[in-house]
C-alpha positions as CSV (number, residue, x, y, z in Angstrom):
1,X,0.0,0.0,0.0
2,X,1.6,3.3,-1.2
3,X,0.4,5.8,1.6
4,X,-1.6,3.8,4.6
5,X,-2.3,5.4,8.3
6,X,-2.9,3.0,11.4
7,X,-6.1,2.7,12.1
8,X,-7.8,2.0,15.4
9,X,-10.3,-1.3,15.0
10,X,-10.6,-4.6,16.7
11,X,-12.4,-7.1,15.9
12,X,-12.8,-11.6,17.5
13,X,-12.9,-13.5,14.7
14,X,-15.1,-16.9,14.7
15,X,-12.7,-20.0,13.1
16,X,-14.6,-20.4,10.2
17,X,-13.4,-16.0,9.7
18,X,-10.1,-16.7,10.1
19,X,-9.7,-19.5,8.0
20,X,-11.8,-17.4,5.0
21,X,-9.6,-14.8,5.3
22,X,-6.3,-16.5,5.7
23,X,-7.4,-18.6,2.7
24,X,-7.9,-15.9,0.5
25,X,-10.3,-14.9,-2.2
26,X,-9.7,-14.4,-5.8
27,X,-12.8,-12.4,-7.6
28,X,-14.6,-15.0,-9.9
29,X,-16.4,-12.6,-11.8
30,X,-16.9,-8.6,-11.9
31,X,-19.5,-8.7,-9.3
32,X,-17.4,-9.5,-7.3
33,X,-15.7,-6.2,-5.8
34,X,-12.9,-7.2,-3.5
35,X,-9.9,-10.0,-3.2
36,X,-8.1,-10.9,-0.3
37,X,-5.1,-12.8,0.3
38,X,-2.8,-13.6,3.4
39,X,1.3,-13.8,3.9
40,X,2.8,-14.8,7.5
41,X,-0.7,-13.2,9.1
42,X,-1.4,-10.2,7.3
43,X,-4.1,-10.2,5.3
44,X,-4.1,-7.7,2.5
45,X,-7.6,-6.5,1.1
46,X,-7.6,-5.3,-2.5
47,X,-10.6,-3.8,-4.7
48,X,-10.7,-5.9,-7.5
49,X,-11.4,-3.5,-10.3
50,X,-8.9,-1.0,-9.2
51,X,-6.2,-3.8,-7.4
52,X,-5.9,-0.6,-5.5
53,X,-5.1,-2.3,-2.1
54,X,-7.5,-0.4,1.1
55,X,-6.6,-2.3,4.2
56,X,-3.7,-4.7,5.3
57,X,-4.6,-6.5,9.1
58,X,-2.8,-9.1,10.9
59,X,-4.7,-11.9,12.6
60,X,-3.7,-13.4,15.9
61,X,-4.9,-17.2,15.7
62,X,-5.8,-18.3,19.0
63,X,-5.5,-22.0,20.0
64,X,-9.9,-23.0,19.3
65,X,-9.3,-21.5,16.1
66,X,-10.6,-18.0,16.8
67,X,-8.8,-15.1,16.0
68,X,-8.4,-11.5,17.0
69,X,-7.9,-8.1,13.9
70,X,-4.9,-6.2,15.5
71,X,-2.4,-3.6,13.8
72,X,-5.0,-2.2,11.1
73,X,-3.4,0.0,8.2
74,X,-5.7,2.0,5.6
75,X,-4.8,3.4,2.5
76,X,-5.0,7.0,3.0
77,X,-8.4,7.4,0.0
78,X,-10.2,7.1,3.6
79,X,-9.3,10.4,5.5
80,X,-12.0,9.8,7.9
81,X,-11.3,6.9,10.3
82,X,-15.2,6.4,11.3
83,X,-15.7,5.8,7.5
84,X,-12.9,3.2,7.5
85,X,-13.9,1.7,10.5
86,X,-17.8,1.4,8.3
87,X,-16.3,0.1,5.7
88,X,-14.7,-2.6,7.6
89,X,-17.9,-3.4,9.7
90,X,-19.9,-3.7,6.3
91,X,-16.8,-5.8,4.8
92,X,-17.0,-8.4,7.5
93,X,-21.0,-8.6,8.4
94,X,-22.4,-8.3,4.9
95,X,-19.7,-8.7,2.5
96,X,-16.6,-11.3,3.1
97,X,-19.0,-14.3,4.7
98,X,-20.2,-14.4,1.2
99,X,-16.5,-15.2,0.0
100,X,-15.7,-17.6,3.0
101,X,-19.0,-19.1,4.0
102,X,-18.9,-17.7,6.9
């Protein structure tokens, strides 16, 4: 990501979350609007169109399987960090279970 900011959001992660995210997701067609992929805990969330990427996260694993969001960066297009924090919310309730079964 070019120009990021930290930004402050925390989030528990059911199993079946973590292993969506750290699984990946590569768009399958151009409805689908973002991809995601993992490396050593960070996952890295991309807008497909643009392959712009938005947010990078790293995911602490705990031993059941559930997982915690910690050290959140987002690319500086979202000044506002209540918008970010949205964005995020909306990614993981409505959006990414779609990708991951979740």
């Amino acid at each position: 990501m070019p120009s990021s900011r930290p930004l402050a959001y925390s989030r528990h992660l059911r199993a079946a979350e973590v292993e969506g995210l750290l699984e990946g997701f590569k768009p399958l067609s151009m409805d689908d609007k973002w991809f995601f992929f993992a490396e050593d805990g960070v996952v890295h969330m991309h807008r497909s169109w643009t392959g712009e990427e938005i947010y990078s996260f790293r995911v602490t694993r705990r031993e059941d399987g559930a997982g915690e969001i910690g050290e959140v960066l987002v690319n500086t297009a979202y000044p506002h960090d209540e918008d970010a924090r949205q964005t995020l919310d909306l990614l993981f309730e409505k959006v990414l279970p779609q990708y991951y079964g979740g």
